[in-house]
N, C-alpha and C positions, 0 to 999 in steps of 0.2 A: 293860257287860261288866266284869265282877271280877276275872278272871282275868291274873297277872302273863304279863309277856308272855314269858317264857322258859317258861312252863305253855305255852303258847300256839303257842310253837315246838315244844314237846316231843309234843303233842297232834298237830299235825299231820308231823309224822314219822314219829310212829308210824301213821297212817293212810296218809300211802306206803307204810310198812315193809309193814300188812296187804296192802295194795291191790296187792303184786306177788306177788302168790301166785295160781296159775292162776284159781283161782274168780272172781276179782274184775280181775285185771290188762287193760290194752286189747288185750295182743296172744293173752288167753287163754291164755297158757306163763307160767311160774315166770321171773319177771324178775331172781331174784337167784339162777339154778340153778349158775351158776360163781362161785369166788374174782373172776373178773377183773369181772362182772357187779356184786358188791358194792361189790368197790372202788369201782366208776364211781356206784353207787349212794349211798355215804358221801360222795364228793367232793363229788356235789350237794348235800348237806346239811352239808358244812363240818365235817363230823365228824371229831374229833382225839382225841387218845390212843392208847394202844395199840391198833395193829392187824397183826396177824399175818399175813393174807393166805394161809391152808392153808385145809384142806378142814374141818379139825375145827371151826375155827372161822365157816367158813359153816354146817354143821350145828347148830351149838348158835346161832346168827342165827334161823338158819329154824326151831328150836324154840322161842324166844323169841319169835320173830311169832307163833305159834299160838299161845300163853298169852297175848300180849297181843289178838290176837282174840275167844279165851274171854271176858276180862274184859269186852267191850264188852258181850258176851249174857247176861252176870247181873246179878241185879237187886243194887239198890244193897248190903243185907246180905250178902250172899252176893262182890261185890267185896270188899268190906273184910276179909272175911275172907282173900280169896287176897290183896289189896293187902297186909296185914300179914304172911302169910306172905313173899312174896317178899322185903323187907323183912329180917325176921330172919332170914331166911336167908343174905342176904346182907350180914349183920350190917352193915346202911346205917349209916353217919354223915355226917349234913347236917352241910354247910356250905356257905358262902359262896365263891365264887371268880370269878377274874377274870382270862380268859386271852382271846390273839387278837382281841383289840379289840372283846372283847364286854363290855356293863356285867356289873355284878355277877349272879349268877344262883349257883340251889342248886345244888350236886352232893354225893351220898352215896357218893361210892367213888371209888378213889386214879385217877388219870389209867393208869397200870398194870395195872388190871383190866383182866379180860377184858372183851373189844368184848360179847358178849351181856349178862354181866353187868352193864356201865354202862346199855345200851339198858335190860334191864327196870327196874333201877331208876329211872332217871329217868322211863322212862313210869309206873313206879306214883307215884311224888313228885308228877309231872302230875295223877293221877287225884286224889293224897290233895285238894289242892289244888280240882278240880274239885268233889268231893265234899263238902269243907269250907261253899265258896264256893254248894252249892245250887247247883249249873250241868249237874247230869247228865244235866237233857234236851236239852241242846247236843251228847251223843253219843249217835251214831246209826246204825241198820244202812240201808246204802243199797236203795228203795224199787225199785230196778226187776228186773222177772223175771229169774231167771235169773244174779244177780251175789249175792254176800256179801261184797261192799264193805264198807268203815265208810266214816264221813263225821264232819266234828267241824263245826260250827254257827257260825261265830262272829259271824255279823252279828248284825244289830241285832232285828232283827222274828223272827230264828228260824225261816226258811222254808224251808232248805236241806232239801232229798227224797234228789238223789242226790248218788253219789259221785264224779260226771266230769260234764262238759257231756255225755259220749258217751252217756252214762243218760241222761242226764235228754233231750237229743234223741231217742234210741231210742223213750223210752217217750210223748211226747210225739207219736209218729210212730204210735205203736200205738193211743193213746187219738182221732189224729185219723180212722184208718180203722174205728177201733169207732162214733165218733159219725158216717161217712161209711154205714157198712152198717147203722145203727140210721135214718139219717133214709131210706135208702131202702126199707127193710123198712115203715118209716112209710106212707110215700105210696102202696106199693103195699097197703096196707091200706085206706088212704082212700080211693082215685082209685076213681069209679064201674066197673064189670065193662068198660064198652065205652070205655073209654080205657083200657085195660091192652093192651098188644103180645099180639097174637096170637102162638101156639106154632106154630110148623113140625111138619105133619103128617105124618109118613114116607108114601111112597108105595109102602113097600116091603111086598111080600106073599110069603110061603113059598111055594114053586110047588106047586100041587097036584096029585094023583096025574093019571098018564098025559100 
């Protein structure tokens, strides 16, 4: 693994950040739908700087998760290009810094900035980073029906599928009753006619006239 480990924070935050959004969250509801919801959701992540705590500012959160989800689903060209817009857009300047008893690590925008603002750029700095380092197949849309999760990879062998154990048990669950109805569609294929259960024959008959 190449990837500095402040990339590595920043990668998996933002795949919380996606992952509470109905389509993919465990409880199926928008997990950051209130101010008080975000709050609770930055504490977890130790998130500092300016934060506001209004509505305007969960609004521009919750558009900021959707552009950082777009980005997982383009291919690498087509990233770079929205990586670099958000970027000058938000006329980023890296540096180095070192606060809250964390080693050194980049940041491109003043502790001041707006909370959305800091999020996207650090998740694009993540991705430049990703992207540099040839690690793009370490991100991932997660594999199971019915979710648009992301998931970021970082072991070793690169075999992560889903996005929660909850997927990856679910589908686990579905692949064991597909192979439970394919071996018995099997056997009743196989098994001679006179070892097959007999069908219950109705004994029922329309009444007929008079």
């Amino acid at each position: 693994m190449r990837l500095a480990p402040d990339t590595q924070d920043t990668l998996e935050f933002a795949v919380s950040l996606v992952n509470s959004s109905p389509a993919a969250s465990r409880s199926g509801l928008d997990e950051i739908a209130t101010v008080e919801q975000l709050g609770v959701f930055l504490v977890g992540w130790s998130y500092s700087g300016r934060i506001d705590n209004n509505a305007a500012e969960l609004d521009e959160v919750r558009q900021t998760r959707a552009a950082i989800q777009s980005l997982w689903e383009l291919g690498i060209d087509d990233a770079v290009e929205a990586i670099n817009g958000m970027l000058l857009e938000s006329r980023a300047l890296p540096h180095l810094a070192r606060h809250d008893g964390l080693p050194w690590h980049l940041h491109a925008t003043e502790p001041d900035a707006p909370l959305a603002q800091r999020v996207e750029v650090e998740v694009a700095l993540a991705l430049v980073d990703v992207i540099r380092s040839d690690e793009t197949h370490r991100l991932r849309l997660c594999e199971a029906d019915d979710c648009s999760g992301l998931l970021v990879d970082l072991s070793r062998n690169g075999s992560k599928r889903f996005c929660s154990i909850r997927c990856g048990n679910r589908m686990n669950m579905v692949a064991f009753r597909d192979r439970a109805a394919g071996d018995h569609l099997l056997r009743l294929r196989t098994s001679p006619s006179g070892d097959r259960p007999n069908r219950p024959v109705s004994v029922l008959r329309a009444p007929g006239p008079g």
